[in-house]
ROSE-4610 file (N, C-alpha, C; in Angstrom, 1 decimal, always signed):
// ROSE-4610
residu = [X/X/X/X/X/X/X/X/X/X/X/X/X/X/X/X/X/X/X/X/X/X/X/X/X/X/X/X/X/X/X/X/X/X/X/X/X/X/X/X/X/X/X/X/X/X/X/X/X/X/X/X/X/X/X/X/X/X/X/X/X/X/X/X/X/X/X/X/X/X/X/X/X/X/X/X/X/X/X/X/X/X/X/X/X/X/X/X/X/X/X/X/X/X/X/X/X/X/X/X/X/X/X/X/X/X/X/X/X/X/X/X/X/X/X/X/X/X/X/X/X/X/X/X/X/X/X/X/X/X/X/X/X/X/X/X/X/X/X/X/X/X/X/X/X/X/X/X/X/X/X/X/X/X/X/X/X/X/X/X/X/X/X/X/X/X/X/X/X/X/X/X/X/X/X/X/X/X/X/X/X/X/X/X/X/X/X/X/X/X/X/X/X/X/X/X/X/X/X/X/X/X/X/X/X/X/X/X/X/X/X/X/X/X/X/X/X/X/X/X/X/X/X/X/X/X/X/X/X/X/X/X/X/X/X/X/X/X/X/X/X/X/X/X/X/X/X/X/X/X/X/X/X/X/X/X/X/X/X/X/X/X/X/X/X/X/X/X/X/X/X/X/X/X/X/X/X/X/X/X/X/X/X/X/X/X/X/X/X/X/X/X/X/X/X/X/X/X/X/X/X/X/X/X/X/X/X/X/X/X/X/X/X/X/X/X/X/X/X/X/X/X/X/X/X/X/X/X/X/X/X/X/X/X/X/X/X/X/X/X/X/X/X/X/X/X/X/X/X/X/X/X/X/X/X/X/X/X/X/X/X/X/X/X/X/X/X/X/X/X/X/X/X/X/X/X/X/X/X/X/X/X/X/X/X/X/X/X/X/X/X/X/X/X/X/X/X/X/X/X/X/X/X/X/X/X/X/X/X/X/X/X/X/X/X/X/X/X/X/X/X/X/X/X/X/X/X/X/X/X/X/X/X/X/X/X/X/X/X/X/X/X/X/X/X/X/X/X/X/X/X/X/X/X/X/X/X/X/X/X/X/X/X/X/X/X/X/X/X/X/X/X/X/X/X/X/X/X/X/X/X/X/X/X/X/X/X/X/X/X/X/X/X/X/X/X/X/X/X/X/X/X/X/X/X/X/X/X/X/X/X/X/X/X/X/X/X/X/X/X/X/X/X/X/X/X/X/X/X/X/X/X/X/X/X/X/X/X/X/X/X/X/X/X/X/X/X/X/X/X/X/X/X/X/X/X/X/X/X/X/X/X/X/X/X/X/X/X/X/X/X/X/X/X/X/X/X/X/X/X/X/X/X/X/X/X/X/X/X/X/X/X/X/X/X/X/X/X/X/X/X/X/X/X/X/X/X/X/X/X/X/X/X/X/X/X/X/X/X/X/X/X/X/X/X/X/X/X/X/X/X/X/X/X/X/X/X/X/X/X/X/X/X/X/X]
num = [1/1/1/2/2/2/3/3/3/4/4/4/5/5/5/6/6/6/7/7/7/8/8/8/9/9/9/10/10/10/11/11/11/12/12/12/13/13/13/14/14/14/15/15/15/16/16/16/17/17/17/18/18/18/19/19/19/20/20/20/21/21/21/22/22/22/23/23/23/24/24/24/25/25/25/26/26/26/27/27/27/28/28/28/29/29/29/30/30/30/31/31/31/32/32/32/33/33/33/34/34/34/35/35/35/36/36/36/37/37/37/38/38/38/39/39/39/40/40/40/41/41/41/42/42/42/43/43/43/44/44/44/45/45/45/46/46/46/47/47/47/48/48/48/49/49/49/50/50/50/51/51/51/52/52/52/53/53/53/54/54/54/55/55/55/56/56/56/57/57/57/58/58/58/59/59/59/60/60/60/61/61/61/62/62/62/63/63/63/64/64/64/65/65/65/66/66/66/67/67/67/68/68/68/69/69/69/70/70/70/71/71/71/72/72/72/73/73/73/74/74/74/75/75/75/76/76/76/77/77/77/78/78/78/79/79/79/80/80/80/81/81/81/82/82/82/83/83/83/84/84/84/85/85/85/86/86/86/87/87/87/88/88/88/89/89/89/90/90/90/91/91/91/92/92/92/93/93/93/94/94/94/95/95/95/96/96/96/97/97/97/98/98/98/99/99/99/100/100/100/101/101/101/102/102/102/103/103/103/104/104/104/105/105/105/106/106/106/107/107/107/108/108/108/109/109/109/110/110/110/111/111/111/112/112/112/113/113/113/114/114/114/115/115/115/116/116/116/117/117/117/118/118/118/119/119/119/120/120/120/121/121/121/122/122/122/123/123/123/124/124/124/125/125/125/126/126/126/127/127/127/128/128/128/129/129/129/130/130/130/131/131/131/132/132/132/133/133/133/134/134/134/135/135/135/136/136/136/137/137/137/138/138/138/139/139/139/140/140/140/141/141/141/142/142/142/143/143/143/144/144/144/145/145/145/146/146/146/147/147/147/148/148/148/149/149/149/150/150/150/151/151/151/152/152/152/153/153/153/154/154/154/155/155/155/156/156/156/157/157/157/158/158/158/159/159/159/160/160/160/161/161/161/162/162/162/163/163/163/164/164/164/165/165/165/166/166/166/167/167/167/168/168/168/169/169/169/170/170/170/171/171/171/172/172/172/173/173/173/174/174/174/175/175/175/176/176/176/177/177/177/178/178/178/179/179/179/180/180/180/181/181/181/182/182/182/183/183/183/184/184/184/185/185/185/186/186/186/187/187/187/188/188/188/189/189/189/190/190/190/191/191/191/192/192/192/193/193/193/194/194/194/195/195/195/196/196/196/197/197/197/198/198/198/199/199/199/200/200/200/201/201/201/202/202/202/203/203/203/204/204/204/205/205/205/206/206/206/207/207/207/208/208/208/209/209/209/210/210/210/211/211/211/212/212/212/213/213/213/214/214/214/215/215/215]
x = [+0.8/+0.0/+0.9/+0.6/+1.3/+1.2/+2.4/+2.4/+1.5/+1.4/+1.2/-0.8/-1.7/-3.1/-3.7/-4.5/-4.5/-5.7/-6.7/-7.2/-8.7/-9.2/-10.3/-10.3/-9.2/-9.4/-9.6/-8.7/-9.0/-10.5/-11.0/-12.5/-13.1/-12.9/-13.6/-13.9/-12.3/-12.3/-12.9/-12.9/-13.7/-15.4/-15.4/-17.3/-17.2/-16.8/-16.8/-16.2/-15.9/-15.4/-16.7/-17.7/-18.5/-19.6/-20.2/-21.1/-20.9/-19.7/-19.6/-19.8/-19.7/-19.9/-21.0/-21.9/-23.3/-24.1/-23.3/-24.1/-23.8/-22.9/-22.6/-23.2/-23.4/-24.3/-25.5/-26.4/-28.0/-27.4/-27.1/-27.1/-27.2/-26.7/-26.4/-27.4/-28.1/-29.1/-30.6/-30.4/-31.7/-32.1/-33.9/-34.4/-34.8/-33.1/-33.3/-33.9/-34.2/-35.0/-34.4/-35.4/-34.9/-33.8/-34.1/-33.3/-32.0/-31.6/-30.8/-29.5/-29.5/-27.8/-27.6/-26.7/-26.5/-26.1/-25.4/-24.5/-25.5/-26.7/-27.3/-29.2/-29.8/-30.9/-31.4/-32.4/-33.3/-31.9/-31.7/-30.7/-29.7/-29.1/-28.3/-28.6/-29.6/-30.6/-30.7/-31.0/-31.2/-29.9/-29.0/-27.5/-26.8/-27.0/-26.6/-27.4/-29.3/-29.7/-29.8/-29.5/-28.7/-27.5/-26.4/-25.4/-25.9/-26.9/-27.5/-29.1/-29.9/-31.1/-32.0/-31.4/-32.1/-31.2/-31.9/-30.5/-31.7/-31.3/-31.7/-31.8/-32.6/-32.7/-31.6/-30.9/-30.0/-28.6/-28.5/-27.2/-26.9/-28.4/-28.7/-28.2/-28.7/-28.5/-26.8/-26.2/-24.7/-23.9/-24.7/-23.7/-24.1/-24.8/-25.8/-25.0/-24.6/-24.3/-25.2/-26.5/-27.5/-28.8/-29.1/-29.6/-31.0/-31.3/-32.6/-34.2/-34.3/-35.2/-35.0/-34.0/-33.9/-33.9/-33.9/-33.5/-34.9/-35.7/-37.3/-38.0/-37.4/-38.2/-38.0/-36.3/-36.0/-37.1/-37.1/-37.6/-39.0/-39.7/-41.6/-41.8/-40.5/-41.0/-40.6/-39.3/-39.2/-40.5/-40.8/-41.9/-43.2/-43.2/-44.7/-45.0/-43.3/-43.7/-43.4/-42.9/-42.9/-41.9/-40.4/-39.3/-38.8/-39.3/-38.5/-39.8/-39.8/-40.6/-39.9/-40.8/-40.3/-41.4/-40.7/-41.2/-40.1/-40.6/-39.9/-39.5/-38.4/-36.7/-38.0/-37.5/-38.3/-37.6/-36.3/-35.7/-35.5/-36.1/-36.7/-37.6/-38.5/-39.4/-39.2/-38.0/-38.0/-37.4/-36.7/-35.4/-36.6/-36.3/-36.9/-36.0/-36.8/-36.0/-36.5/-35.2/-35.6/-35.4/-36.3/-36.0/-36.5/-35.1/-35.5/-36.8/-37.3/-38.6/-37.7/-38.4/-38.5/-38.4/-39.1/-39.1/-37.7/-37.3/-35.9/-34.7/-35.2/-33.7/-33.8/-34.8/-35.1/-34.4/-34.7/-34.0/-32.8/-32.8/-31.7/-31.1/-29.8/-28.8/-27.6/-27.1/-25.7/-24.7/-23.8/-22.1/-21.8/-21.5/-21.2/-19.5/-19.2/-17.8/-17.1/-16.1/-16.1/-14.4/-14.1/-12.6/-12.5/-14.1/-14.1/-14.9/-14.0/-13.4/-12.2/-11.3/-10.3/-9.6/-9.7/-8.9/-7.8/-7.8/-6.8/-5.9/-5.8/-4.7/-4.1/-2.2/-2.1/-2.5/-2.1/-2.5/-1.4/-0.6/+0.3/-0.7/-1.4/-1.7/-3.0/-3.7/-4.9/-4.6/-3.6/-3.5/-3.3/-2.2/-2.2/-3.2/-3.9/-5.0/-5.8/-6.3/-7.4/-6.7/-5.7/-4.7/-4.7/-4.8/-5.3/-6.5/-7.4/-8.8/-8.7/-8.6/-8.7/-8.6/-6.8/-6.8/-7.8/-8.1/-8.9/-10.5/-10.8/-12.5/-11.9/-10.8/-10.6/-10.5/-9.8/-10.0/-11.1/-12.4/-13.4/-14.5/-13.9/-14.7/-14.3/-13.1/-12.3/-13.4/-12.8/-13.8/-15.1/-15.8/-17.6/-18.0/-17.1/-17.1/-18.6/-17.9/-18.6/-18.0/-16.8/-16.2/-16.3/-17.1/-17.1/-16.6/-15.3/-14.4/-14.9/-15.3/-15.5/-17.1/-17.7/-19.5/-19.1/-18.1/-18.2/-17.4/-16.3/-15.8/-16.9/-17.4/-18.4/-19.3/-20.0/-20.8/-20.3/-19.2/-18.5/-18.7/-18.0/-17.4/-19.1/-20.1/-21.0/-21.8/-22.2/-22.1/-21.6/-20.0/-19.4/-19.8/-20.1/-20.3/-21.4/-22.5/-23.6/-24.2/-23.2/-23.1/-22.1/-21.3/-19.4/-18.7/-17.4/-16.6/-16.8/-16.8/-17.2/-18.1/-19.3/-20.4/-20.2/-19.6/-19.6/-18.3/-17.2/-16.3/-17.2/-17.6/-18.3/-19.1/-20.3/-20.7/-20.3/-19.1/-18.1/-17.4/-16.6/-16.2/-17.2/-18.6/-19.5/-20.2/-20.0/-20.4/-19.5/-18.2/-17.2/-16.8/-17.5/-17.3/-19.0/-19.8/-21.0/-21.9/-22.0/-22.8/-22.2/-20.9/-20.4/-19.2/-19.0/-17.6/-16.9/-15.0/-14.3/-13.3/-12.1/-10.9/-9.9/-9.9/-9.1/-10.0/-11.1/-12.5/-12.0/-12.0/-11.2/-12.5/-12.2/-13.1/-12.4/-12.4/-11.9/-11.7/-12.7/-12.7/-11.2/-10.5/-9.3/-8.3/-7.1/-6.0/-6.0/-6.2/-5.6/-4.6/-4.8/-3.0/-2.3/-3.0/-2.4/-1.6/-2.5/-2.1/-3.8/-3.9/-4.5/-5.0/-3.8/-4.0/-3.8/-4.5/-4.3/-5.6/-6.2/-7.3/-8.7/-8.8/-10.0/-11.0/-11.4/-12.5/-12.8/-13.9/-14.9/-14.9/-14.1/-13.9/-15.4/-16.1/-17.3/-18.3/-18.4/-18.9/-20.8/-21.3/-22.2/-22.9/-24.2/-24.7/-24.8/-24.2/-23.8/-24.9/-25.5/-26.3/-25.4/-24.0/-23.8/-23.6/-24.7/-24.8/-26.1/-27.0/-27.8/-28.9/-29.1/-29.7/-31.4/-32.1/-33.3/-34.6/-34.1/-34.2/-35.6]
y = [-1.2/+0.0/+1.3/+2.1/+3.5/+4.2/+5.2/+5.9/+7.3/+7.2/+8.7/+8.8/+8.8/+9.2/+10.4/+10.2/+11.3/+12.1/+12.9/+14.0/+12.8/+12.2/+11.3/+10.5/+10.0/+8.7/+9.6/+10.3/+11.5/+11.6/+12.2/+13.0/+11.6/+10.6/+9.4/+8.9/+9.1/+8.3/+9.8/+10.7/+11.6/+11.2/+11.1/+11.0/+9.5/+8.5/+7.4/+7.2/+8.3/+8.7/+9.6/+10.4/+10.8/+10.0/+9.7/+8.4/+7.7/+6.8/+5.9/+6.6/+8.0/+8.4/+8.8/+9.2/+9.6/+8.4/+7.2/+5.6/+5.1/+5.3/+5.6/+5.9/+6.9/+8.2/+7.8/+7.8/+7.0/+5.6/+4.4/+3.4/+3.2/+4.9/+5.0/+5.2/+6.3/+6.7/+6.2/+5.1/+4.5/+4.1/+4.3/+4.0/+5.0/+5.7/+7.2/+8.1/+8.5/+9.5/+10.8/+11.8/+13.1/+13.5/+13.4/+14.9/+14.2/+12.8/+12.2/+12.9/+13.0/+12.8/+14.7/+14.8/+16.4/+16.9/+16.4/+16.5/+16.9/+16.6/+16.7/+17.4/+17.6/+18.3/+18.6/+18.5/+18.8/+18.6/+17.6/+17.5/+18.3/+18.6/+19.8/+21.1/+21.9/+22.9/+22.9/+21.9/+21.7/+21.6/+20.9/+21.3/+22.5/+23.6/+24.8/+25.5/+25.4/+26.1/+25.6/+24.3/+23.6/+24.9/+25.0/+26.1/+27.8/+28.3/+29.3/+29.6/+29.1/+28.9/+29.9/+31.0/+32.4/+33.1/+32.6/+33.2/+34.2/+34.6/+34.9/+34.2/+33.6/+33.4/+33.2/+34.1/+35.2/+34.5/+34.2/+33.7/+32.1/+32.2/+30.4/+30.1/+30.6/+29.8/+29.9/+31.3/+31.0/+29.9/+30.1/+28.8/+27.6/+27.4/+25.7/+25.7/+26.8/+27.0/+26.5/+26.6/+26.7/+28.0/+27.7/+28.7/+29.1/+30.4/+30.6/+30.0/+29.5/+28.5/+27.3/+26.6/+24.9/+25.2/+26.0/+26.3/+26.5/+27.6/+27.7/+26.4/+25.1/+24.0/+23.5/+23.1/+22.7/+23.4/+24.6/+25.3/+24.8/+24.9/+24.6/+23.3/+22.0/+20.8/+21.1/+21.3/+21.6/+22.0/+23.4/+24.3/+23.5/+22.4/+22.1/+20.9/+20.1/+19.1/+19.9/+21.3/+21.6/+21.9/+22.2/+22.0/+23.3/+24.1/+25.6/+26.6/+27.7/+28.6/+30.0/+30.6/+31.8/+33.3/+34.2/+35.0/+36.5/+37.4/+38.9/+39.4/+39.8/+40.3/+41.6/+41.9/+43.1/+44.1/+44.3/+45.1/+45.4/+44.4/+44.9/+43.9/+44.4/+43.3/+42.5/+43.2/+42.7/+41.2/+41.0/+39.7/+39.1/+37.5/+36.4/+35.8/+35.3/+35.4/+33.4/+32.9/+31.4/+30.8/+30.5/+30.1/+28.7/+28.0/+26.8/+26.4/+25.3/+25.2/+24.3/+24.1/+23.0/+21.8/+21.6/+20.4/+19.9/+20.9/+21.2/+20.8/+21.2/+21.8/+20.1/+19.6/+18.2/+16.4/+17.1/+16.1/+15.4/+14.4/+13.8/+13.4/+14.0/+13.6/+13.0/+11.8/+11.5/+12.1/+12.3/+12.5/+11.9/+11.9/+11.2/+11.0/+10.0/+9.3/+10.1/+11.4/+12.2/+11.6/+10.3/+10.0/+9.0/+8.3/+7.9/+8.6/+8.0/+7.2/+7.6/+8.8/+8.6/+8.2/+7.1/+6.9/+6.1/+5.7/+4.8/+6.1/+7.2/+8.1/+7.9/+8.8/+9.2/+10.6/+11.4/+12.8/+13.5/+13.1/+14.3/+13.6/+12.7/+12.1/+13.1/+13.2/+14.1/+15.2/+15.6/+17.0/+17.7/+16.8/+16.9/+17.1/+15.6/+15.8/+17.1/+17.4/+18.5/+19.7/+19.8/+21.0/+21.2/+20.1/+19.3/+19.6/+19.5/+19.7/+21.4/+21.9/+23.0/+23.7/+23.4/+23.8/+23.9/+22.5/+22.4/+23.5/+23.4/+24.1/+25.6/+26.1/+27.4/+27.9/+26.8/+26.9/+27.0/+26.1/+26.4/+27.0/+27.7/+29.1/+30.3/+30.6/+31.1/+31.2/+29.8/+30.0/+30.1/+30.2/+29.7/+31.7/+31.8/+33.4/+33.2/+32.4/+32.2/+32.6/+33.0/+33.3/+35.3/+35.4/+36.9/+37.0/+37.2/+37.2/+38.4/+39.8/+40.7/+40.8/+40.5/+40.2/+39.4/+38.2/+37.1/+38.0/+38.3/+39.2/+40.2/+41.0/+41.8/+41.0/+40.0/+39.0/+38.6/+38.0/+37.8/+38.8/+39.8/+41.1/+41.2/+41.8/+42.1/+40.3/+39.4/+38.2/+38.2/+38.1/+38.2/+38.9/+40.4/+41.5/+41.6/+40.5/+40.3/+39.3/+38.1/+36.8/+37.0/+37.5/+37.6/+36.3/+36.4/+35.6/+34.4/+33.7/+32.7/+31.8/+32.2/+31.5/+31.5/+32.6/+32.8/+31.8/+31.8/+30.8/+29.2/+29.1/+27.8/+27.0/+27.9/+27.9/+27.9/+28.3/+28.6/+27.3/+26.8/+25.5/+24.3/+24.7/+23.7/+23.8/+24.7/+24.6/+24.2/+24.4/+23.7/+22.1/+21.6/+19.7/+19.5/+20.4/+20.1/+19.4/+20.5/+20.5/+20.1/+19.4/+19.2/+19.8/+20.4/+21.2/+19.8/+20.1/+19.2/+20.1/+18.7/+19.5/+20.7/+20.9/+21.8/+22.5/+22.9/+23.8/+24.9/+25.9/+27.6/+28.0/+28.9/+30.0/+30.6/+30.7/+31.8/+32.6/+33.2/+34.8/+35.1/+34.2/+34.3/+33.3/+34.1/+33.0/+31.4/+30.6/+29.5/+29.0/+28.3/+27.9/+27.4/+26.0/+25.3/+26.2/+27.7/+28.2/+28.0/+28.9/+28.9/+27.3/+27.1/+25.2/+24.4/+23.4/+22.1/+22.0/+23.0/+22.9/+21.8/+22.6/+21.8/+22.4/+23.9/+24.6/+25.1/+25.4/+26.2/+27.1/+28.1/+29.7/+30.2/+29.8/+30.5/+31.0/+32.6/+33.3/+33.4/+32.3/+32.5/+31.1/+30.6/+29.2/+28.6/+27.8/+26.7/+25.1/+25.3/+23.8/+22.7/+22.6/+21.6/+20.0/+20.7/+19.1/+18.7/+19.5/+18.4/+18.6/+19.8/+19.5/+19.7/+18.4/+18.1/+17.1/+16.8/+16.5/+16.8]
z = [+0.0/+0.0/+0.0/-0.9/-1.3/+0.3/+0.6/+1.6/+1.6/+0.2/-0.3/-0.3/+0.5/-0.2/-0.7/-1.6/-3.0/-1.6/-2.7/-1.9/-1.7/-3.0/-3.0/-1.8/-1.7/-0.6/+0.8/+0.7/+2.2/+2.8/+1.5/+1.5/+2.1/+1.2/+1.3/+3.0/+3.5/+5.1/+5.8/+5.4/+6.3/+6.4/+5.4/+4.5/+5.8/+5.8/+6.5/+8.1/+8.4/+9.9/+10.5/+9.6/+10.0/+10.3/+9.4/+9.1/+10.4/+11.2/+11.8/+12.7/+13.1/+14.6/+14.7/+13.9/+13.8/+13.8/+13.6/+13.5/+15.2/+15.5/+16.8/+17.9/+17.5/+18.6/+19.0/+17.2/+17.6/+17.8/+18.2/+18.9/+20.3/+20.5/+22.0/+23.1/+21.5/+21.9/+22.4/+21.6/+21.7/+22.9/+23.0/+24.2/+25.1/+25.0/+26.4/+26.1/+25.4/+25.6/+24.8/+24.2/+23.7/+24.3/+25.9/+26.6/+27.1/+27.1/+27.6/+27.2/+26.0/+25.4/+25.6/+25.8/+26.4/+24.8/+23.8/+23.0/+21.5/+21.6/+20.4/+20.7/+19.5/+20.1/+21.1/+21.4/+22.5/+24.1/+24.2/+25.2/+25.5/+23.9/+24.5/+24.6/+24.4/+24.7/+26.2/+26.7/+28.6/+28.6/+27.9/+28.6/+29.0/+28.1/+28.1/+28.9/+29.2/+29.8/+31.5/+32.2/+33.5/+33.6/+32.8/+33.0/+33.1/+32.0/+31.6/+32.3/+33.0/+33.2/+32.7/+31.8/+31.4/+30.8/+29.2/+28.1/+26.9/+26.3/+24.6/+23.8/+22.8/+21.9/+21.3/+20.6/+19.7/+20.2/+21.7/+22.2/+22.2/+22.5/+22.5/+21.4/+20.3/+18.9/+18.5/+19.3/+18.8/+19.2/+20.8/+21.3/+20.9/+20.6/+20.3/+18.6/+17.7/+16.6/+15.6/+15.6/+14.9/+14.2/+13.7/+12.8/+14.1/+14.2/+14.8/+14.1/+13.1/+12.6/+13.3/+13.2/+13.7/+15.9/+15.7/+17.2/+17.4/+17.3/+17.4/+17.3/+16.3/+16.6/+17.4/+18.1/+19.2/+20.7/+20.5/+21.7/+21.8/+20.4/+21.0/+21.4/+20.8/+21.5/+23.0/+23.8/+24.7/+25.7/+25.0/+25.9/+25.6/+24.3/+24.7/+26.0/+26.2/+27.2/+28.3/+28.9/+29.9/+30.5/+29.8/+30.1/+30.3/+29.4/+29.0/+29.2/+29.2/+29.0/+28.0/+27.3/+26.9/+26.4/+26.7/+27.1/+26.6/+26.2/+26.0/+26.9/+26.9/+27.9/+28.4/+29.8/+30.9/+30.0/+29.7/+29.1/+28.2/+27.1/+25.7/+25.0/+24.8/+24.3/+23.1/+22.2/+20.8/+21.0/+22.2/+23.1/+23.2/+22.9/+23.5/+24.3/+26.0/+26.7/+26.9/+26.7/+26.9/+28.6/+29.4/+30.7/+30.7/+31.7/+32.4/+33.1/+33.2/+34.9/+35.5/+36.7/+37.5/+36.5/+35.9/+34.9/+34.3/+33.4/+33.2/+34.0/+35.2/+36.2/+36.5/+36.4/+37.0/+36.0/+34.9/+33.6/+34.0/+33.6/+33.9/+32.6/+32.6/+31.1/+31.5/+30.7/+30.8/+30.2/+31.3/+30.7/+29.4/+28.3/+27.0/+27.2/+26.5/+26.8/+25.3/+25.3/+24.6/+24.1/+24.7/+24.7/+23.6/+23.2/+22.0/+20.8/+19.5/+19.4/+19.1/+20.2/+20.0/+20.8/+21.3/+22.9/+21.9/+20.4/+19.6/+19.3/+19.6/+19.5/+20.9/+20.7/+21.9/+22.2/+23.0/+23.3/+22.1/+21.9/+20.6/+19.4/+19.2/+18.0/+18.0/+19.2/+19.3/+19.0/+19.7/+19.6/+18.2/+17.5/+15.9/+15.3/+15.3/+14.6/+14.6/+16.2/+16.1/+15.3/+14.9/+14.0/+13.1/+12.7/+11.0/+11.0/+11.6/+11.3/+11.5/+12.0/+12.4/+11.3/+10.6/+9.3/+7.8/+8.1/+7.2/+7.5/+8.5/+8.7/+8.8/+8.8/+8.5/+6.7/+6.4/+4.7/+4.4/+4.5/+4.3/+4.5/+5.8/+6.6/+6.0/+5.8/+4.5/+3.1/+2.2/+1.0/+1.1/+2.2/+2.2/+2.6/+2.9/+3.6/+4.8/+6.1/+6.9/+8.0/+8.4/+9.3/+9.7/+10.3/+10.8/+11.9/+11.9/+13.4/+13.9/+13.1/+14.2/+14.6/+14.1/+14.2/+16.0/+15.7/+16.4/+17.9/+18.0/+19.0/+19.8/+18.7/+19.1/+20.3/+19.4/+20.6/+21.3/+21.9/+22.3/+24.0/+23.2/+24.4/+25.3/+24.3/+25.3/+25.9/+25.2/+26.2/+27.4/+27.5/+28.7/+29.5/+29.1/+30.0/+30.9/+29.8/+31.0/+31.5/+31.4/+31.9/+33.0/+32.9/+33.8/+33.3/+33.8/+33.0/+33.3/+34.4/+34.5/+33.9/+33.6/+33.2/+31.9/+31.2/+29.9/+29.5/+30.2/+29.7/+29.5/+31.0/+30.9/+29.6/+29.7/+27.7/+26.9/+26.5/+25.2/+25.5/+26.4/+26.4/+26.6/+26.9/+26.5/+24.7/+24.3/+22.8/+21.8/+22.8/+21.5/+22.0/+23.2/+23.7/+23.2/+22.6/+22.2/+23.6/+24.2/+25.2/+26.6/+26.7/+28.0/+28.1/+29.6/+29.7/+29.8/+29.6/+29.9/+30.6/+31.1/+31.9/+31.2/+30.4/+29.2/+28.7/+29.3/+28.6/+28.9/+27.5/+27.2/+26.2/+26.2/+25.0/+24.4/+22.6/+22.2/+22.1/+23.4/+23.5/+24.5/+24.8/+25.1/+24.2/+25.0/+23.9/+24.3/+23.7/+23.8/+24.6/+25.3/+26.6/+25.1/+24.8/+23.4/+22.5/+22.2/+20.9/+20.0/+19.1/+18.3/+17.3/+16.9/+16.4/+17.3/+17.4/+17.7/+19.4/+19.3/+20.3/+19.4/+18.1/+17.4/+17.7/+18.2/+17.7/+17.1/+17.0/+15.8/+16.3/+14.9/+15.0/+14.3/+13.9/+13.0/+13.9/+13.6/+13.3/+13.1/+12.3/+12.0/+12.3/+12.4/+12.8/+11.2/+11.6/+10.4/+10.3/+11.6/+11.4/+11.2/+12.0/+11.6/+12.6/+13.4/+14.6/+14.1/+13.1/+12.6/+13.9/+14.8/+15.8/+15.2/+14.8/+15.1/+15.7/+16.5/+17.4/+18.3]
């Protein structure tokens, strides 16, 4: 077998690296329930809002990184079994203000095992890799002209300012473990300990829909 793989075969084992973890996921899933898995629709909406219990709309959707259409579907199943409520911000009416209940605060979600399937790397093989990827989803944040780093900073600055740093870190490192913080959870609204590469988050700017959250 040649050392060398062309760009086809690449594309190929990505197209089939995705597939297997998405085949993955719902296997896991089955049985438990919507709200179980923190990491994907409806479940991870209660994941962010357990950390957030009283967010925006507008914020929700950056961190969840979904479009405010697929998010509004997520929210009315939520609010129709009783989980969420929503209602227009005291301070401006045009804000939809998404809140936890009791119901909510009550859900029970599992931890997701976030170490597969890479536990077959070592930590330099991880860390590489997420660099590599990194590269790659900047090229095509790049060509897709989907990256608005100052739109995204902008959000950023005032978020923080009326969350405080804490809570707002917390979220930013739960939207980039897709719904659960981990031990190395950072935000890019600061520098990177790692550095810029080799973390493996999503610098984008704009909701991209790409966890597919419907749920």
């Amino acid at each position: 077998m040649s050392d060398i793989i062309n760009e086809k075969d690449l594309f190929e084992k990505l197209m089939r690296l995705q597939w297997l973890i998405q085949r993955h996921q719902l296997q896991n899933r089955r049985g438990r329930g919507p709200f179980a898995d923190p990491t994907r629709g409806q479940g991870r909406v209660l994941a962010i809002l357990k950390m957030q219990p009283e967010i925006s709309t507008k914020d929700l959707s950056y961190l969840l990184d979904i479009r405010q259409q697929s998010l509004s579907e997520l929210l009315g199943k939520l609010e129709k079994a009783g989980y969420i409520t929503r209602e227009p911000s005291d301070n401006d009416k045009r804000v939809m203000v998404v809140k936890l209940t009791d119901k909510g605060r009550d859900a029970r979600q599992e931890k997701p095992d976030f170490s597969y399937p890479f536990d077959c790397l070592s930590p330099e093989e991880q860390l590489a890799f997420g660099g590599y990827l990194e590269r790659v989803i900047e090229k095509l944040e790049a060509d897709l002209g989907v990256d608005k780093k100052e739109d995204m900073e902008q959000w950023m600055e005032k978020t923080r300012s009326r969350m405080g740093d804490e809570a707002f870190d917390h979220l930013m490192a739960m939207r980039g473990r897709g719904g659960q913080p981990s031990g190395n959870a950072h935000s890019h609204g600061r520098p990177c300990e790692r550095g810029t590469r080799g973390c493996g988050r999503n610098r984008s700017g704009r909701p991209l829909d790409r966890h597919g959250d419907q749920e």
